[in-house]
N, C-alpha and C positions, 0 to 999 in steps of 0.2 A: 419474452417478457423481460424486461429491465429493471431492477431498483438497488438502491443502496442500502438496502438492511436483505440480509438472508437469516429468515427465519426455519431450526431445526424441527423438522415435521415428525421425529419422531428421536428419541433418546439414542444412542452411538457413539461412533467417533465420528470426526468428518475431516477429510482432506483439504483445506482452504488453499486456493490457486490465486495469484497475484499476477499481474504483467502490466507495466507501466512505462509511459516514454514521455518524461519532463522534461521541457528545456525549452529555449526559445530566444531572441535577441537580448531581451530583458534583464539573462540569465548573466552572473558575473562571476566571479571570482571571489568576492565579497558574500558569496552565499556560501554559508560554511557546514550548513547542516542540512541534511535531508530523512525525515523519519518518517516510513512508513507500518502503521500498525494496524492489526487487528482485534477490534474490541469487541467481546462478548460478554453476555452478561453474566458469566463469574470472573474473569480477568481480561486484563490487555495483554498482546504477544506485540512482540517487534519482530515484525517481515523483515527491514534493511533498514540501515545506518548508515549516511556516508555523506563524506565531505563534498556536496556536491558540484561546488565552485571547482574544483581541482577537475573531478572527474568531467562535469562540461567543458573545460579548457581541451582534455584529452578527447574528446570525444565528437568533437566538434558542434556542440551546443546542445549533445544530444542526452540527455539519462537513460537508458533503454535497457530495463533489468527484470526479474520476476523471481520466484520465492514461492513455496507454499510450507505447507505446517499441517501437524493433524491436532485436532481441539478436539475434547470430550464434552457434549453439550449432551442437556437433556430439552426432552420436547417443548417445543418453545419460546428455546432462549432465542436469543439473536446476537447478529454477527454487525458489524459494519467497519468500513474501513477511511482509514484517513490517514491526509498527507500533509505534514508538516515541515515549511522549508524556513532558516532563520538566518538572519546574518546580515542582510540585505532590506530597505527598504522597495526595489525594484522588484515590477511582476517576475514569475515565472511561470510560463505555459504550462499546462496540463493537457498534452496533444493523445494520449490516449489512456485509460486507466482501466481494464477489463480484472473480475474477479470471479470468481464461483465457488460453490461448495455441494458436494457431495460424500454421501452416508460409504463408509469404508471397512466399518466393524461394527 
């Protein structure tokens, strides 16, 4: 089963797991910022930060990174995640974005 909101089934900690591969012809140098977070319903975290123009030049068009975090959530709250690119009026792909969460404490 697949969705973009993970809801905490029971009060915890939970281990939040990221893995994401942005990039595409689109993608430029002019794209200076890349943010991804994750929001729950008592705060935002930030996964990753980064200049992502640069790194697509290195990388060969590719963003290909991942991140996790442990949140304190009570039963539930929810999670969702989002990706924020800026700099550029030009698309940039979103070729894969996998995430999950699991009860750890």
């Amino acid at each position: 089963h697949s969705t973009t909101t993970f809801t905490a089934p029971v009060a915890g900690i939970y281990q939040m797991s990221c893995l994401w591969n942005i990039g595409g012809p689109g993608t430029t140098t002019s794209h200076t910022d890349a943010h991804i977070q994750l929001k729950t319903t008592a705060r935002n975290y930030s996964m990753c930060r980064e200049n992502i123009g640069a790194v697509m030049v290195a990388s060969g068009q590719r963003w290909i990174k991942g991140s996790s975090l442990t949140v304190d959530m009570d039963a539930g709250d929810t999670a969702t995640t989002t990706v924020t690119v800026t700099g550029s009026t030009s698309y940039v792909d979103i070729n894969g974005f996998e995430w999950s969460g699991v009860l750890v404490g």
